[in-house]
C-alpha positions in Angstrom: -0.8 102.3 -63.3 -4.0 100.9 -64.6 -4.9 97.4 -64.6 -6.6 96.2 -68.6 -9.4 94.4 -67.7 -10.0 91.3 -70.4 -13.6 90.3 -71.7 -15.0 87.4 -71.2 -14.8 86.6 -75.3 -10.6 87.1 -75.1 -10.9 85.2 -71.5 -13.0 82.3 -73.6 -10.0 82.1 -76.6 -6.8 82.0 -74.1 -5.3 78.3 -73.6 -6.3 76.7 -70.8 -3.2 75.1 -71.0 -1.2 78.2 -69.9 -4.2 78.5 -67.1 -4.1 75.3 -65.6 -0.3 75.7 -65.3 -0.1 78.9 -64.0 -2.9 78.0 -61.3 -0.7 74.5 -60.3 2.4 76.1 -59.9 0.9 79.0 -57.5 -1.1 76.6 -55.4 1.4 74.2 -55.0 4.1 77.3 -53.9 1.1 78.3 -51.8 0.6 75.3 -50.1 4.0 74.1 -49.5 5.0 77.2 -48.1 2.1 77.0 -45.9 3.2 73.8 -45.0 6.8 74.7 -44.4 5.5 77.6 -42.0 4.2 75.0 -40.1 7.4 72.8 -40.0 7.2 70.0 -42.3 7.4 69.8 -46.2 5.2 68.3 -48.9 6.8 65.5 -49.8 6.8 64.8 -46.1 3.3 64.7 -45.4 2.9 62.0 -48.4 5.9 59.9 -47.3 3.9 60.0 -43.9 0.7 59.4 -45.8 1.8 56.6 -48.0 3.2 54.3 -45.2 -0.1 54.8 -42.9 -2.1 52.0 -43.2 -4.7 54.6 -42.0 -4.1 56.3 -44.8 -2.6 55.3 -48.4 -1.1 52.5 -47.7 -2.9 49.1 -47.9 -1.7 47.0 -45.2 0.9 49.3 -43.2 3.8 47.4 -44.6 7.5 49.3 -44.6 8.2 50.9 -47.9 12.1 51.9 -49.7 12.3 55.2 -51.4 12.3 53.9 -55.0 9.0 52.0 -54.1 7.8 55.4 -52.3 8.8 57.5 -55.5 6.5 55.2 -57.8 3.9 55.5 -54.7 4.3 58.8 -55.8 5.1 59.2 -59.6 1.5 61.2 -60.1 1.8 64.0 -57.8 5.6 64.3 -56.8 7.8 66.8 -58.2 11.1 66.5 -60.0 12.8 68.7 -57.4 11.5 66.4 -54.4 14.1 64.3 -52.9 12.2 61.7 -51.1 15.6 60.1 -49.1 16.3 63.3 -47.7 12.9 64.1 -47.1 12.4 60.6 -45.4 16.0 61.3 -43.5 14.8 64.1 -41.9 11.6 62.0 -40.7 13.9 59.7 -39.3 15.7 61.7 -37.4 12.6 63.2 -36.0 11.2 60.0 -35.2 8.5 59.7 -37.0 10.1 57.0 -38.8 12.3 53.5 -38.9 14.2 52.0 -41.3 15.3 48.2 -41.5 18.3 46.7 -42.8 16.8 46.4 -46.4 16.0 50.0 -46.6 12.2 49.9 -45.9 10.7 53.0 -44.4 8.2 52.1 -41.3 5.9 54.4 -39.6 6.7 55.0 -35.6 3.6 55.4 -33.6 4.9 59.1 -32.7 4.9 59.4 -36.8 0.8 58.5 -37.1 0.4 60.8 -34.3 1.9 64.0 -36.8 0.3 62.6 -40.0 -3.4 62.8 -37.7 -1.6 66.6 -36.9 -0.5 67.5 -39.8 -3.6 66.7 -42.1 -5.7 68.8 -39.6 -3.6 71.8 -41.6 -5.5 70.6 -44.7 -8.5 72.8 -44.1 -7.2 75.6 -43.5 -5.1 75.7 -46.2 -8.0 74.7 -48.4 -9.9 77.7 -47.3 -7.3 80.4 -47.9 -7.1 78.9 -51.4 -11.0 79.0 -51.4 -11.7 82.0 -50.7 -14.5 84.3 -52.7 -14.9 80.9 -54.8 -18.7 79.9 -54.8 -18.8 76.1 -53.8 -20.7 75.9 -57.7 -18.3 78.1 -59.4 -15.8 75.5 -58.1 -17.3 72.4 -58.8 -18.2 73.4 -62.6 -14.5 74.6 -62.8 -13.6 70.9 -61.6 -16.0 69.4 -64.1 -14.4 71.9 -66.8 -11.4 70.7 -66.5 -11.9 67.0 -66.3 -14.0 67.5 -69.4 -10.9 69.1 -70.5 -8.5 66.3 -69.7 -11.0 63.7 -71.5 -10.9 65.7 -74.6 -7.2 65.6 -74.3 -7.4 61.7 -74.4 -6.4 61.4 -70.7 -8.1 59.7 -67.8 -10.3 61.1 -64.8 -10.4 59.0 -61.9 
């Protein structure tokens, strides 16, 4: 089997649309099924993240789902289920819920968000690898260049 290696002039006409896809869907499989080695889900780690106060969240204050999933509306996916991912922190402990449905950290759930970002690095590296710390920030600026040509916003 031989492997067609593309020039950099056919590489400079493909769509980066297709690209940027292709690259988000393998690093997000790649890093959740890191994550799920590990024990825990995505969406987990950023229901734990959003209702830190050392964290995402502001002031610390209990959150519902629905409030969680517009928390969330930039990054979550339309296969996460955030009450049963917040069900299963529940029964872990991690977190509380009130009688109005507001989800509140438990100390022992700080304690694995501090855990559980110390993943994060790792991760990153795998994903990093052979990637030249310039080659990666141009790339970055690339493709924020891209998204203000597209009429979209960087933050």
């Amino acid at each position: 089997m031989t492997t067609q290696q593309t020039s950099d002039t056919e590489l400079a006409g493909q769509p980066a649309a297709y690209w940027t896809g292709v690259a988000y869907e393998a690093l997000i499989a790649y890093t959740r099924a890191q994550q799920a080695e590990r024990g825990y889900t995505q969406p987990q780690f950023w229901l734990l993240r959003n209702l830190s106060v050392n964290d995402i969240s502001p002031d610390g204050e209990g959150m519902t789902v629905p409030e969680l999933r517009e928390a969330m509306s930039s990054y979550i996916r339309p296969e996460d289920d955030l009450a049963a991912e917040a069900e299963g922190l529940l029964e872990r402990g991690w977190l509380t819920q009130d009688p109005e449905g507001r989800l509140w950290l438990t100390p022992e759930g700080e304690q694995a968000r501090v855990d559980l970002a110390r993943n994060g690095p790792a991760i990153r590296a795998a994903l990093h690898e052979g990637i030249d710390e310039a080659d990666y920030v141009t790339t970055v600026k690339v493709l924020q260049r891209l998204i203000r040509n597209a009429g979209g916003t960087v933050a």
